[in-house]
RODRENNU-274160 format. One record per residue (C-alpha): residue number from 0; x, y, z. Coordinates in steps of 0.5 Angstrom, whole numbers. Example, Ala and Ser with C-alpha at 12.3 -4.5 7.8 and 13.67 -1.06 7.14 Angstrom:
+-----+-------+-------+-------+
:   n :    xx :    yy :    zz :
+-----+-------+-------+-------+
:   0 :    25 :    -9 :    16 :
:   1 :    27 :    -2 :    14 :
+-----+-------+-------+-------+
END
This chain:
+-----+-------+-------+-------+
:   n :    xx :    yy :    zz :
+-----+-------+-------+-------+
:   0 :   259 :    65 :   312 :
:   1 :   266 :    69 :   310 :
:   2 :   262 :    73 :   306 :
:   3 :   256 :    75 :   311 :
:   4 :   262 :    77 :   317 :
:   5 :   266 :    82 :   312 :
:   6 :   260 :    85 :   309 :
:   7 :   257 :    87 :   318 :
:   8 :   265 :    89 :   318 :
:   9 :   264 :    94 :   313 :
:  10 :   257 :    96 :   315 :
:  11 :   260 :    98 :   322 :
:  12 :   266 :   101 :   319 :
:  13 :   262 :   105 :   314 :
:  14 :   256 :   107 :   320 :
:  15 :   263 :   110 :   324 :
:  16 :   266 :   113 :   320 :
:  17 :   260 :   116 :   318 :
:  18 :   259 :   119 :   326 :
:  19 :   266 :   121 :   327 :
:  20 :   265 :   126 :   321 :
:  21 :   257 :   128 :   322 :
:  22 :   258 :   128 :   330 :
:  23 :   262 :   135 :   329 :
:  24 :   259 :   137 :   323 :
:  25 :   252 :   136 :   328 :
:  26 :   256 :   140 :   335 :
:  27 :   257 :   146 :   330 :
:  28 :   250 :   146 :   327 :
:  29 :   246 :   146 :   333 :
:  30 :   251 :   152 :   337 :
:  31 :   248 :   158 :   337 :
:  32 :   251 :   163 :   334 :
:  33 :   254 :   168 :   338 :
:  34 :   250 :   167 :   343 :
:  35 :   254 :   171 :   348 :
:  36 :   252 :   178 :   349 :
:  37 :   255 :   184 :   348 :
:  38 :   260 :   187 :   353 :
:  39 :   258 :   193 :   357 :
:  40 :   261 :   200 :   354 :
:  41 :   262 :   197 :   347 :
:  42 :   258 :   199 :   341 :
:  43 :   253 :   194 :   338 :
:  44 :   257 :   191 :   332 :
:  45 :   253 :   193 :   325 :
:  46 :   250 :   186 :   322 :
:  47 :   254 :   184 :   316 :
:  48 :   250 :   186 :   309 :
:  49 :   249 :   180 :   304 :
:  50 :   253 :   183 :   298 :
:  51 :   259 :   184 :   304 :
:  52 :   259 :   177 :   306 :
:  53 :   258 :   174 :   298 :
:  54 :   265 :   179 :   297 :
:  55 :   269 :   176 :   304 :
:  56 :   267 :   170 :   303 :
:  57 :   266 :   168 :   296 :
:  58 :   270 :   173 :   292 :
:  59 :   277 :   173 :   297 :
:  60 :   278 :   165 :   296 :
:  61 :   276 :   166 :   289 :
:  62 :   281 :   172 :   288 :
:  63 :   287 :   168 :   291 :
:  64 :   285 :   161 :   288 :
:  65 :   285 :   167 :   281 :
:  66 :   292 :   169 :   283 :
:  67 :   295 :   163 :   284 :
:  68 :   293 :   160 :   277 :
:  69 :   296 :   166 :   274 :
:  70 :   302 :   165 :   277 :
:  71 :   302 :   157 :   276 :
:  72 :   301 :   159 :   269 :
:  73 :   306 :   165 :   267 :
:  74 :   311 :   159 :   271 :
:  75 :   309 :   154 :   267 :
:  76 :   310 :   159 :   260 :
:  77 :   317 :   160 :   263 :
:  78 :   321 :   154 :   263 :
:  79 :   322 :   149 :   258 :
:  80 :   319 :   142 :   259 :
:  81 :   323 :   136 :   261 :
:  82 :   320 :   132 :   257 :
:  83 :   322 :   135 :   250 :
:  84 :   325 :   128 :   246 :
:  85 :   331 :   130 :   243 :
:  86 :   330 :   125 :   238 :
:  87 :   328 :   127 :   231 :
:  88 :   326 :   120 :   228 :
:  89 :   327 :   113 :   231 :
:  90 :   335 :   112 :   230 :
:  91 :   337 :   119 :   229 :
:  92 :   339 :   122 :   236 :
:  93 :   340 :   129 :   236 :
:  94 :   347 :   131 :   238 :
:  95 :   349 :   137 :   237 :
:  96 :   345 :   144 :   242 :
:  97 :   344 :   148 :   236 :
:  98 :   339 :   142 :   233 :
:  99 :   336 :   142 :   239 :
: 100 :   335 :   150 :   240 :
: 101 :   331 :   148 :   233 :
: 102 :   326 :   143 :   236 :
: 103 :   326 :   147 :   243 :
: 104 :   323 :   153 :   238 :
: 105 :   318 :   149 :   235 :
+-----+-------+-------+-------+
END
């Protein structure tokens, strides 16, 4: 019997889950799209081309996303990992700096 109630439990956690994230998802698909008409004494706005909205909408957040990568990167190339082990071989601790200036150039 346990085991019946905690599977209805997550059958209605899952179905509410689920209308909270397709109620949105729904409101905004069934919105008409700009439905509101243009303002007297204003132009018609020229429509947006395929290829422009491809650049917009796909080549900015690609460029950012290209960018960011770059820089992370470079950063990365820049700085020594804190990781580095300055141990050579079990037992042999490396003491002195110009002993681990030697392993940091490896």
């Amino acid at each position: 019997m346990t085991a019946m109630l905690s599977r209805s439990r997550t059958a209605v956690r899952s179905a509410v889950a689920g209308a909270l994230v397709a109620s949105p998802l729904v409101a905004v698909a069934t919105a008409t799209p700009a439905s509101a008409a243009v303002p007297i004494g204003w132009e018609e706005g020229s429509s947006m081309s395929t290829l422009d909205a491809l650049l917009i909408f796909g080549g900015i957040p690609l460029a950012i996303a290209l960018v960011l990568t770059v820089f992370g990167i470079i950063l990365a190339r820049r700085t020594t990992p804190s990781y580095l082990p300055y141990v050579a071989a079990p037992g042999a601790a490396i003491t002195s700096q110009a002993e681990r200036a030697e392993i940091t150039e490896h």
